[in-house]
N, C-alpha and C positions, 0 to 999 in steps of 0.2 A: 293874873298871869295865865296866860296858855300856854300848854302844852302841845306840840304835833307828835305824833308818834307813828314815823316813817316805817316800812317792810324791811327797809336792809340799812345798812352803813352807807352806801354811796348815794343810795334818795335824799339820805338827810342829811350828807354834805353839800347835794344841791340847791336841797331845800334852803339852807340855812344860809348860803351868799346868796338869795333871791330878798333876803330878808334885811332891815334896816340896822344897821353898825349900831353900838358896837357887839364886835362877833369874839366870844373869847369859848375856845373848847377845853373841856373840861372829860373825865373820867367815863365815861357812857352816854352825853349830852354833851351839844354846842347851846351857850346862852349867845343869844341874838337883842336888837333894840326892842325887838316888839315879840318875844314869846322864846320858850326852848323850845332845841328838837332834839328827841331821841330817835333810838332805832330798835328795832330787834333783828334775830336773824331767822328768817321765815319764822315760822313755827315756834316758837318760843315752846308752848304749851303742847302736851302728844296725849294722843290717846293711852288711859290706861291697858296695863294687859291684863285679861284673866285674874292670872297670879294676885293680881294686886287689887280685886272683889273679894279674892277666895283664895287662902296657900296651897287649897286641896287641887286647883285649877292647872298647877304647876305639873301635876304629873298627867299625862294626859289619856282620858279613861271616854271611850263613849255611853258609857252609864249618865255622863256628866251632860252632856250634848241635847239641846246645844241652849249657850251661855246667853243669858239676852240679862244685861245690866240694869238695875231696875232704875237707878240714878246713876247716868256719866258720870265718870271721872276724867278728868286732866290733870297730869304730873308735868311738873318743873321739867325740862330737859336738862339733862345734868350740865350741858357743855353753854347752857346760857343762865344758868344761875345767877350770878353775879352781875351779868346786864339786866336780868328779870328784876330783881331787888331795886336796880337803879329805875328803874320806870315805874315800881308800885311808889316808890318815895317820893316822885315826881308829880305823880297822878294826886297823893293827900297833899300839893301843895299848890296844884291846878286851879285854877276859878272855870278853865272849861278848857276842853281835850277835841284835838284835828285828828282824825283817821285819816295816815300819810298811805294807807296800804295800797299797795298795787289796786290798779284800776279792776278786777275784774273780782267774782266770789272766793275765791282761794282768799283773796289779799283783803276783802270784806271782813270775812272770819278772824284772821288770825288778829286782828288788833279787836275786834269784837269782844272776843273772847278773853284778852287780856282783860279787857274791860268787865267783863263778866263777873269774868276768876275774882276780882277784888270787890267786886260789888259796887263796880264805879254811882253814882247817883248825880255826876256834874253834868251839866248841857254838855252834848258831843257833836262836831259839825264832820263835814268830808269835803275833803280835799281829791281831784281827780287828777294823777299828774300822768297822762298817756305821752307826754315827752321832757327830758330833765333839761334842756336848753333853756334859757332866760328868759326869754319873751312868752316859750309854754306856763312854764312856773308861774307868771307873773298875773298871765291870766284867769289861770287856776285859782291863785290867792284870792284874785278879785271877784270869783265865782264860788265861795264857800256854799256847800249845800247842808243840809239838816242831814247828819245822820242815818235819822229815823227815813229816811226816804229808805232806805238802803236794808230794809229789816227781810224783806223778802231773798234779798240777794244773799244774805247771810242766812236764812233757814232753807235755801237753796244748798249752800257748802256745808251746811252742817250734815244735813239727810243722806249728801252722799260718804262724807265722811261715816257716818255710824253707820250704812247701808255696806261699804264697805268694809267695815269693823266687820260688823254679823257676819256677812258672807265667808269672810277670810277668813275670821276664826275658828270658826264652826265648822265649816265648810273642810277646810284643807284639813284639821283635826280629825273630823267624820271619815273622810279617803283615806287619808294617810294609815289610819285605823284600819280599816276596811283591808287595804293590801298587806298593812303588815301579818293581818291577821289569818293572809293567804300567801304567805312566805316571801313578800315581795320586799325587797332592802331599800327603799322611797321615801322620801317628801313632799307630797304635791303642794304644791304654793297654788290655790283656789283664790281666783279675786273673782270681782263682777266683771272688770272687764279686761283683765287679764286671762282670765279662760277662756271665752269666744275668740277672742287674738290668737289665741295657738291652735285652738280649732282650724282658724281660716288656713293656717298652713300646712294642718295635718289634712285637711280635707284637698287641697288644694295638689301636694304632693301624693297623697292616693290617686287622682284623678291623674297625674303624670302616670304612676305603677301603671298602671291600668290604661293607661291609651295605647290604642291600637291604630295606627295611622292609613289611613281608606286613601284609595287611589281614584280621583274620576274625572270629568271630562267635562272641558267647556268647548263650544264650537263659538270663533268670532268671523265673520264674515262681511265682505268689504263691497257694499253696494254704490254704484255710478250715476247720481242723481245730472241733470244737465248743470247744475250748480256747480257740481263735486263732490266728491268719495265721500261717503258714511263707513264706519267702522262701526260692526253691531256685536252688542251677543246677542245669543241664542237663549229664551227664556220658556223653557219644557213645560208644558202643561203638566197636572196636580196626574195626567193619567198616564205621562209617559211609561213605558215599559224599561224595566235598565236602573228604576231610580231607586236608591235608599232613604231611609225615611227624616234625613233633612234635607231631601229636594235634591241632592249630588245624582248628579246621572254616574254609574262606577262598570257601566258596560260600555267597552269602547267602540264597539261596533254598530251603537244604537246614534252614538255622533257623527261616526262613517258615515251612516245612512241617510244622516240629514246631509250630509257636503256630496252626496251623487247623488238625492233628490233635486239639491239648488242647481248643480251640473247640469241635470235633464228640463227642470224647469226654472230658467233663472228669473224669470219676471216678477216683479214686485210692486207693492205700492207704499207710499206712506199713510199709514194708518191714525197719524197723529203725533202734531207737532207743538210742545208746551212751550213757551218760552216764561222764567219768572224774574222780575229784580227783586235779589236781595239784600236785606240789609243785616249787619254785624255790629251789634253795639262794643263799643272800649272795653276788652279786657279788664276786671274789676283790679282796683289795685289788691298788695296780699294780706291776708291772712298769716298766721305762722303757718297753718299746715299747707298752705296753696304755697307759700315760700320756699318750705319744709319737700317738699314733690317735685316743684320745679327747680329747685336744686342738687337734689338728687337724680334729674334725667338730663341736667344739663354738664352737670360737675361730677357726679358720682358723689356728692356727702351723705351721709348718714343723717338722718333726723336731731339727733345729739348735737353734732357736730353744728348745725344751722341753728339750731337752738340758741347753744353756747355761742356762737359768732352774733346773732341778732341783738342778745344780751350787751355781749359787749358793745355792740355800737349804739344800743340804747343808750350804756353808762357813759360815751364818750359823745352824747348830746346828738350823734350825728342821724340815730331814727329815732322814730317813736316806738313806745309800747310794742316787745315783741310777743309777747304771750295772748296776741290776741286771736279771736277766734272769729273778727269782723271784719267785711271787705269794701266796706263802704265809709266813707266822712263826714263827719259833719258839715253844715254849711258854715259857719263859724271857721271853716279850715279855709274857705275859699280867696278870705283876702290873702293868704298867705305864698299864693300861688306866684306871684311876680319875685318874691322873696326866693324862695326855693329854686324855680327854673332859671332865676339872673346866675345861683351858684352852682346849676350842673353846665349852664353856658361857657362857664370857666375850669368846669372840670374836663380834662382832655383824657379820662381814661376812656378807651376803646371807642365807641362811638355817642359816649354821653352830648359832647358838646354839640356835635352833628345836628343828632337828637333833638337837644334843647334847642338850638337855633333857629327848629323849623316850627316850633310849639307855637299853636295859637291862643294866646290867653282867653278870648273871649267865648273860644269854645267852653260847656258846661256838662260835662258826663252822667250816666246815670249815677255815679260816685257817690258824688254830695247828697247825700238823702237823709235827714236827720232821724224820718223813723225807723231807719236798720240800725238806732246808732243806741249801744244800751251804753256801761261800763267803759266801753275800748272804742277806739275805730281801727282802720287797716291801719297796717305799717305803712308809712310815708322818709322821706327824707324830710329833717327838719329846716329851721332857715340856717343852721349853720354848716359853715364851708367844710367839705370833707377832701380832706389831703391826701390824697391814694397813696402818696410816698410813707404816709406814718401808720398804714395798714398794713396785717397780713395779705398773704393770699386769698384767704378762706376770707376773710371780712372785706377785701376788696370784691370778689364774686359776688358776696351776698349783698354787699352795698351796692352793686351794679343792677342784681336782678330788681331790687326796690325801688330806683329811682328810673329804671326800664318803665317799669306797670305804673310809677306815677304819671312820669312825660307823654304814656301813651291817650292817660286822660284828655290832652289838650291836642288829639289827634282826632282828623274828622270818623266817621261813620266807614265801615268796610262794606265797600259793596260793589256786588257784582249780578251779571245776567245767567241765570243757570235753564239750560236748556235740556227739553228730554225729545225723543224723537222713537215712533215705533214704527218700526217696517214689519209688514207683512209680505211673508213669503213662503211657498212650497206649501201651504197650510201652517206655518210658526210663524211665533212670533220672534223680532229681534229688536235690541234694544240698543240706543246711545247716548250718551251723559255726555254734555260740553257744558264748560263753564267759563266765562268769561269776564275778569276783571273790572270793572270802570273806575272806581277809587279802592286804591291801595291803603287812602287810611291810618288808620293804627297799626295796621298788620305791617307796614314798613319796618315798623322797631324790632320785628319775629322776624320774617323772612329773608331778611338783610344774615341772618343765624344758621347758615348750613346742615350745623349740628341740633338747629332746634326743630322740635317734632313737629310746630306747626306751618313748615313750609308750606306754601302754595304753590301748584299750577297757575299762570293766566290764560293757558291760552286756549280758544273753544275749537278751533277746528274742525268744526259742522256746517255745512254749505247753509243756505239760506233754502227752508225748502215750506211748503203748504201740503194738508191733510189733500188727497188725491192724486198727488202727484207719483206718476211711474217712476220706479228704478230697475235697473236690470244690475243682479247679480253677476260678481267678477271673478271673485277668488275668495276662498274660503278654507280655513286649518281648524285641527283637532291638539287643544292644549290637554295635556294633563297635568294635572293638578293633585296634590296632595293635603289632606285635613292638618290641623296644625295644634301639637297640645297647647292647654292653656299656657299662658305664661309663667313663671314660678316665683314669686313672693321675694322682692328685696326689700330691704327696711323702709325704704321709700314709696315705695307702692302697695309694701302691708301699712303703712300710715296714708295712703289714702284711702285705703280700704275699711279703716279705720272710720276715718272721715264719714263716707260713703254707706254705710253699713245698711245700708237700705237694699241695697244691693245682694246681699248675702242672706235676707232670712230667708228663712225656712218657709214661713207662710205669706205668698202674693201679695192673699188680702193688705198687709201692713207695708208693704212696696210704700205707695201712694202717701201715707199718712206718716212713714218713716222718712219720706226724702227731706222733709222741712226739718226733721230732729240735726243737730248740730253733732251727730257721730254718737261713739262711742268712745268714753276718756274724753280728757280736756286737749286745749292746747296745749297745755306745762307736760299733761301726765303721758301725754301718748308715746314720748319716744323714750320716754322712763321706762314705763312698759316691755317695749320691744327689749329694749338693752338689759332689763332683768330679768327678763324669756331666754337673752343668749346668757349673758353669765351666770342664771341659775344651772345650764347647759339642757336647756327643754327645746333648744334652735341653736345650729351652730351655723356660720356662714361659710360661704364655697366659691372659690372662684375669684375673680378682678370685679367683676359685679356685687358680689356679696348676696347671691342668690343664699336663702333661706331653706334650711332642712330641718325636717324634725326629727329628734332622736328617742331612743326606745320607751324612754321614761314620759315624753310627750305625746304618742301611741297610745300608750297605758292609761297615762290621765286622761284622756278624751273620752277613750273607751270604756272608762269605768262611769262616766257622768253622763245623765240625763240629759235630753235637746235642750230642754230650759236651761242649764247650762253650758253647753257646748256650739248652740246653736245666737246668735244677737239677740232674737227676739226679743227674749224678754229685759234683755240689760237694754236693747236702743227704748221701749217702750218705757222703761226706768228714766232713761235719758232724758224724753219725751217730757217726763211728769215734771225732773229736775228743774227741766227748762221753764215749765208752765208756774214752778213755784218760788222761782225767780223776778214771776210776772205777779204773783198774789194769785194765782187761781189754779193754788193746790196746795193742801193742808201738810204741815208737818209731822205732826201725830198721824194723820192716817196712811200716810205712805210709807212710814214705819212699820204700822201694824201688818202692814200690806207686806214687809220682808222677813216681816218675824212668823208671821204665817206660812209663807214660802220658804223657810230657811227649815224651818216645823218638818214641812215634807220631805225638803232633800235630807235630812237628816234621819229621816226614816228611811229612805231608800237604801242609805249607806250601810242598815245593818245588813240586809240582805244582797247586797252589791255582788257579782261574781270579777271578777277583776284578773285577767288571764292576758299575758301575754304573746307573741307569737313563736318566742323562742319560750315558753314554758315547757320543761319537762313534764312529762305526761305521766311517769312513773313518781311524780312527786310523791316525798315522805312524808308521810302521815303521824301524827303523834295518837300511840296507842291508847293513852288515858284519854283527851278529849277531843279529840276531832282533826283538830288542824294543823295547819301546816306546818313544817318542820326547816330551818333552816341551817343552813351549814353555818357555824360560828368557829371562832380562832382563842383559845385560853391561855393561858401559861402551862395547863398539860398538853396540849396540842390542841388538833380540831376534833370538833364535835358538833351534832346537831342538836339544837335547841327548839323549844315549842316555841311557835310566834307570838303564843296566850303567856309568857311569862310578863309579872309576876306571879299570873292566876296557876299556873301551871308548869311546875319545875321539870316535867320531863327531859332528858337530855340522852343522847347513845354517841359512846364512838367511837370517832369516826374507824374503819378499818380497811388500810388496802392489805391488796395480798402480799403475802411474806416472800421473799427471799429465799431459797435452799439454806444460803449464807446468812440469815440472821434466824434458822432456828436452832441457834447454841441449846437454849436454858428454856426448857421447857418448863410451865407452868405446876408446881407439887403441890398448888392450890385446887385449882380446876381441872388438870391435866390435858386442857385440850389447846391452849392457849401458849404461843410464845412471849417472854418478855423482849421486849422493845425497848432500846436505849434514845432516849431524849434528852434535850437541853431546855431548860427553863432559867429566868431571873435569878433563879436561886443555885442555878447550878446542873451536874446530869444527872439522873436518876433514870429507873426503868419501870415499863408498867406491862401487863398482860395484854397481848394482844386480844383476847377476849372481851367481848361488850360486855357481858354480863359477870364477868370476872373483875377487872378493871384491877386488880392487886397490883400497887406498886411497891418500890421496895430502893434504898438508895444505891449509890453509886462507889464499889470499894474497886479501885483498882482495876477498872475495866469490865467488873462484871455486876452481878447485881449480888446485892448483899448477903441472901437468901443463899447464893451457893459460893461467898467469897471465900471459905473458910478453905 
């Protein structure tokens, strides 16, 4: 008998009608003619915590810091226990076990690992199911692979899982330490790649603080070839006088100068005339995060939101595989092509059918390429009919952007004639850009899209001209122009950023060698991420846009941590290795050691951290016995300040405002210099000396305090 052992409930209900009758479901398993299938629910198995190495873990001390497990553990999830049971009972009754898990490392592991837990010893095969439709499934079935292929992919998710264990645990313990122990009232939640993510927006919105918008000046000027008008700019030599040091001319009278130079001397020549064809390959079909971006700039959703929508139409057969991180197909997908475009030919939402009708099958994209294809391919429509009417909104968008970037596949090449043209004149130079369409292409499925960013221009409107030829200068203005802040981070564009992180580090050198890295975070994990940056409340959103702000506590944590953590580097370089040990050429042990080494450090840093905010009071209270800082606390006798070293350190003083004319009734015949103050507590009112070092209370008779109720 075999076993499949699916990622969730709805895989291994499809799994199991793909399968030969009879189908009878039963308690945590469907028995089928030829094998069960069970499920779990993601994760079955978690990482242990701390606590559960060590009970001493629980409290949390940086004497302890930082924890490196010397043998993993995994615990039971409590809320799948009773499905876990049903699979290890399955598995001693196995002759040999399907890995049903999701196509990609996440979904590697987690049934791996089941298998692990129990000490499986049965032959184990793998099933890749990147769509739950019949004829996917069917394929799949008849394409069992060996497991063992798959061993790299899994000590891929494992590395990052325990790399993010260390870091988190350690790491956010170490800080979190670190401020309280500078009176800061915090939790910093430290990941690997949850840190650089808030950076990019803390970094991002200082660079807003701090823009200062520069005013300067472009001259365009309209020269009369025998052909027809040129329209040039003005392109200032490296020595002009007037310029700031990104090339902005910001003295307006240094452009005057050029427009009563051309006045005096209008004659011109053309200096040089480029013409180039070019070509534009097909749009790749999506990925989730290229999904993930383009539906956020076309719709406004949230990354979550596309997530959760892709999901669903994965489970209602109508796409494949949304968690993937791959934008290309396998050839294998090719005969499916007449299948697919016959059913958006009869889909009439918006301009699918249009679309489809003009598809040429026999075109071949760069698409199909089977060595970009690991785990997953892109998201496709599958061959079954999608019914706009029995979609939401949100799923009929996202079903639209998907089967957009397929249909574009079977669209020719975009291409056009781009021309550059330089006149020389007065002594400057000027410059003109035309570009002119010849096949519109793929880019018909965009452009036909007002609201999408990749409009085109077609039209060139540049005479036809050759190097020598005179022009005589007509008329020529002075625009002014303004510098423009960066743009500011919405979920969607910190998820490409994300993506992209090449883009962000710190150091050049790694540009180049980072662009091929597949981001930072996964497909599944990145909008996870962002959504537990806003509701841990370290980013809150602003606006109809949902522009991105960071708030005090996510200042704080940047600012207390190292480049190596605040900056990608070192997490895309991580990424990097992930990737390569996914491929077999990179060790699991050693790239461990390689974060237990690195965690060594930051965890040193953390004791001498300064960690200051910008609203920090500067007269901060000091605890007189050992050093530090002191914070205001709330008790059942009222408020007081406490040392932040407690329990090392019980100091405490307090709190005292000043008194009232009206409440110094009953002067202290303890201390004499003190009034009693009436208060309410749990237990009732009682009074106490307004004196710190007095502190004498005394109860409550009748309005006064006991001591003079008589």
């Amino acid at each position: 008998m075999r076993i499949f052992i699916a990622e969730k409930p709805s895989m291994a209900r499809e799994l199991a009608k793909c399968l030969p009758p009879p189908q009878h479901k039963k308690k945590g398993f469907i028995e089928t003619g030829d094998g069960i299938v069970t499920w779990a629910y993601g994760h079955v198995l978690q990482q242990a915590e701390p606590q559960d190495y060590d009970i001493k873990y629980k409290t949390w001390k940086a004497e302890d810091l930082p924890i490196v497990p010397e043998e993993w553990k995994l615990l039971v999830s409590p809320d799948s226990k009773e499905q876990f049971q049903t699979i290890c009972n399955l598995i001693t009754q196995a002759d040999s076990i399907i890995n049903a898990g999701d196509p990609d490392r996440e979904g590697q592991l987690l049934i791996d690992e089941i298998l692990d837990y129990v000490g499986n010893t049965k032959p184990v095969q793998r099933i890749l199911l990147n769509a739950l439709d019949e004829k996917s499934i069917k394929e799949s079935l008849a394409d069992l692979r060996n497991n063992s292929d798959f061993l790299h992919l899994k000590e891929s998710a494992l590395a990052r899982s325990r790399a993010d264990w260390l870091i988190g645990m350690n790491l956010s313990r170490a800080y979190t330490l670190a401020a309280r122990r500078q009176g800061h009232r915090v939790v910093f939640p430290i990941g690997r790649v949850k840190t650089p993510t808030l950076a990019l927006v803390v970094r991002r919105q200082r660079e807003l603080d701090h823009f200062v918008p520069v005013e300067y000046f472009i001259v365009k000027a309209v020269f009369i070839h025998a052909n027809g008008r040129i329209t040039a700019q003005w392109q200032p030599k490296d020595t002009q006088t007037g310029m700031d040091s990104e090339g902005h001319v910001i003295e307006e009278k240094a452009a005057q100068a050029l427009i009563d130079r051309l006045h005096n001397n209008p004659s011109g020549v053309i200096q040089e005339r480029k013409k180039t064809k070019k070509k534009e390959a097909q749009r790749l079909p999506l990925s989730l995060s290229s999904l993930q971006v383009l539906a956020g700039k076309r719709y406004g959703y949230d990354p979550q939101q596309v997530l959760d929508a892709a999901q669903q139409l994965y489970e209602r057969k109508l796409t494949t595989y949304p968690r993937s991180d791959c934008e290309y197909l396998p050839c294998n997908q090719w005969k499916d092509r007449s299948s697919i475009i016959r059913n958006l030919q009869s889909n009439h939402a918006g301009k699918l059918s249009e679309w489809a009708e003009k598809a040429d099958l026999s075109i071949k994209s760069r698409a199909w390429n089977d060595s970009k294809i690991t785990a997953h391919h892109a998201i496709i429509p599958t061959t079954v009919f999608c019914d706009f009417s029995k979609l939401t909104s949100l799923q009929q968008h996202i079903y639209y952007l998907i089967a957009q970037a397929y249909i574009a596949q079977f669209y020719p090449l975009y291409e056009y004639d781009q021309t550059r043209i330089l006149v020389a004149a007065a002594s400057e130079t000027f410059v003109a850009h035309g570009k002119a369409i010849t096949v519109s292409g793929w880019k018909e499925l965009y452009t036909s899209d007002k609201n999408d960013a990749e409009e085109e221009e077609s039209d060139d409107g540049l005479p036809v001209v050759k190097k020598g030829d005179v022009v005589d200068y007509k008329e020529g203005h002075v625009d002014k122009k303004t510098t423009k802040p960066p743009p500011r981070f919405t979920p969607s564009t910190l998820l490409a950023a994300m993506k992209e992180i090449y883009k962000y580090v710190k150091d050049d050198s790694l540009k180049k060698k980072l662009k091929e890295v597949q981001g930072i975070g996964t497909e599944a994990t990145r909008a996870t991420i962002i959504d537990e940056l806003i509701k841990r409340k370290f980013l809150v959103e602003e606006g109809k846009k949902r522009y991105l702000k960071p708030t005090d506590n996510a200042y704080l944590l940047v600012d207390a941590l190292p480049d190596e953590m605040v900056y990608p580097d070192e997490t895309a370089v991580w990424e990097d290795r992930l990737y390569k040990m996914s491929e077999g050429k990179e060790q699991l042990a050693s790239f461990l050691q390689d974060q237990i080494t690195f965690l060594e450090k930051l965890v040193a840093r953390a004791r001498d951290v300064k960690i200051v905010s910008n609203d920090t009071n500067k007269d901060q209270k000091i605890c007189p016995q050992c050093g530090a800082a002191m914070v205001l606390r709330h008790g059942k006798y009222g408020d007081f300040f406490g040392c932040t070293m407690y329990p090392q350190c019980r100091y405490t003083e307090q709190v005292t405002a000043p008194l009232q004319e009206a409440e110094k009734k009953y002067k202290c015949p303890r201390c004499h210099n003190g009034y009693f103050i009436c208060r309410t507590s749990s237990y009732g009112r009682y009074w106490v000396c307004s004196e710190p070092d007095c502190n004498t209370t005394c109860s409550d008779v009748e309005g006064k305090p006991s001591i003079f109720a008589k």
